[in-house]
C-alpha positions, 0 to 999 in steps of 0.5 A, spaced: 500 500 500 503 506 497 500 513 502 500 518 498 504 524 502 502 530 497 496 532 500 493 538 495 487 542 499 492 543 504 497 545 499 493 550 496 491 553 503 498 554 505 499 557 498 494 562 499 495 563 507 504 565 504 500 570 498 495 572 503 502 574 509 506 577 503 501 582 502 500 584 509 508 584 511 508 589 504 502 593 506 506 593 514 512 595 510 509 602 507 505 604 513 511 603 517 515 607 511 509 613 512 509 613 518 517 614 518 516 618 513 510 624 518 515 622 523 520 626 520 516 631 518 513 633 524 520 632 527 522 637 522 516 641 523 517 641 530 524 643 531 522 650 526 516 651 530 522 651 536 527 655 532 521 660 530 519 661 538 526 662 540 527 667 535 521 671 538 523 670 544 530 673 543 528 678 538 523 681 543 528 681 549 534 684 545 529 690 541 524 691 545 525 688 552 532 693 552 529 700 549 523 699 554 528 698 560 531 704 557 525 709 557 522 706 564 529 709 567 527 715 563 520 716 566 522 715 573 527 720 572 523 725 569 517 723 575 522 723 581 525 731 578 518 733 576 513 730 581 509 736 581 506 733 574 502 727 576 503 724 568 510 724 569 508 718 573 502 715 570 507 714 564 512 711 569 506 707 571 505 704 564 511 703 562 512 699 568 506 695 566 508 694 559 515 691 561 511 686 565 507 684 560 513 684 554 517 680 560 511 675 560 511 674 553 518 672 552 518 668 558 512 664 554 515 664 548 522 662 550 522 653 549 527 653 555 521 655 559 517 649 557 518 646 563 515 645 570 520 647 574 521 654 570 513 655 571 514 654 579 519 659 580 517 664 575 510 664 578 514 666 585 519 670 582 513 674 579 508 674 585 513 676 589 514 683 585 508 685 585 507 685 592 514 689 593 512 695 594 505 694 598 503 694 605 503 687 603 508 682 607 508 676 602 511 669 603 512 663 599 513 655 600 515 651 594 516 644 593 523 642 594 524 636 588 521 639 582 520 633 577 522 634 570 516 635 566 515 639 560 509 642 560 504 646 554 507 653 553 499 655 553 498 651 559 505 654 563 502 661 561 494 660 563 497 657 569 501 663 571 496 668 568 491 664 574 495 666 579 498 673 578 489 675 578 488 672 583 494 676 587 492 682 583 484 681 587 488 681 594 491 687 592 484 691 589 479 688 594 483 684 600 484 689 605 490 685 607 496 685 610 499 678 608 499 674 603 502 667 602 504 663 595 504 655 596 505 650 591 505 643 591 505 637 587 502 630 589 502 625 584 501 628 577 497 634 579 501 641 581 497 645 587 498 653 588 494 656 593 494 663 594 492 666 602 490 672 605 488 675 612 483 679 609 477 681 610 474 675 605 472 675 598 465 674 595 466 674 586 459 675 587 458 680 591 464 683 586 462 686 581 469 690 579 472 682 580 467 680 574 471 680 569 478 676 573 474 671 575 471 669 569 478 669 566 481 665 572 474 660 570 476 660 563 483 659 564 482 654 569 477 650 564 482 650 559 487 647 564 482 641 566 484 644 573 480 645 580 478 651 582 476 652 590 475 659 593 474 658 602 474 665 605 476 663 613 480 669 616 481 671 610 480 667 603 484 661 600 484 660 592 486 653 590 487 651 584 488 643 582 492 642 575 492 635 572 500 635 570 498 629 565 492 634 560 498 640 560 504 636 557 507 637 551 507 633 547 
């Protein structure tokens, strides 16, 4: 009895079975060449967008960050020789302002900002200056291990622009004479609470304070963050900010 060790129906099953991974391994091999492809393009285009922002940055600091140190040294001096003119320090007052907005902006567009640790103390050092030359005894505490997180620029400044309106609401409606930055982070989230010992805050009762709480709302939506206001022997604002919705990516 002779056995027959060719077996067709299975010989034409694992022929078509060999064609059918051949063209999956083909179309495997071009949507790996694609991918690569778009990878380094969008590397490309990521470091343009990088080069771009430094670019910027530098140029509004050398231009314009210099000529406006230089006016403002004029208006002080001006306002100091001539104090019987009071828009001699009106313009000083502007000019400072406009310093610290052009100082903001290159902070957020410079890339070697884009992290957690440079948010942090910006925030503090910020804080800090405008409460410098008030009746406002400021303090800070600060997280003594920073991660290494590289956080959305929009995020970084959505996050700093919540803080500097809510210190400027102490200014204009606390009627305290302390103020207390505190910044922690547990786990992926960045907690900054901002406290004072006035005489407490309503936004509702605030109508002058419109248009800051809206924005510190908008921005804190934006940021995916919790926002908690407690008034007890003064206000507390809180704001909880999920690191792992702001990374960059």
């Amino acid at each position: 009895m002779q056995l027959n060790l060719y077996n067709k129906p299975f010989f034409f099953s694992t022929f078509l079975l060999g064609i059918i991974f051949f063209f999956l391994m083909v179309l495997l091999l071009r949507y790996y060449i694609k991918a690569r492809k778009y990878q380094r393009k969008y590397k490309n285009q990521a470091v343009l967008i990088k080069n771009e922002r430094d670019r910027i940055s530098g140029e509004l600091h050398d231009e314009i960050g210099s000529g406006l140190t230089a006016i403002k040294l004029y208006a002080e001096h001006a306002s100091r020789s001539r104090p019987d003119i009071p828009e001699l320090g009106e313009l000083e007052g502007l000019v400072s302002e406009t310093a610290v907005k052009i100082r903001e902006i290159i902070w957020s567009s410079n890339t070697d900002s884009d992290n957690l640790e440079s948010l942090i103390y910006f925030i503090d050092e910020q804080i800090k200056k405008l409460f410098e030359h008030t009746d406002i005894i400021f303090s800070s505490d600060l997280p003594e291990y920073i991660p290494l997180i590289e956080l959305e620029s929009q995020s970084r400044r959505d996050c700093y622009l919540i803080v500097k309106e809510i210190a400027h609401n102490i200014l204009k409606h606390a009627n305290a004479s302390t103020a207390r930055l505190l910044i922690e982070i547990e786990k992926d989230q960045l907690i900054v609470s901002l406290k004072d010992n006035g005489i407490g805050f309503d936004p509702a009762l605030q109508k002058s304070a419109g248009v800051g709480m809206d924005n510190i709302r908008v921005r804190a939506e934006r940021l995916r963050a919790g926002l908690i206001i407690e008034n007890y022997k003064g206000t507390r604002v809180r704001i909880n900010i999920p690191m792992k919705h702001n990374l960059s990516h």
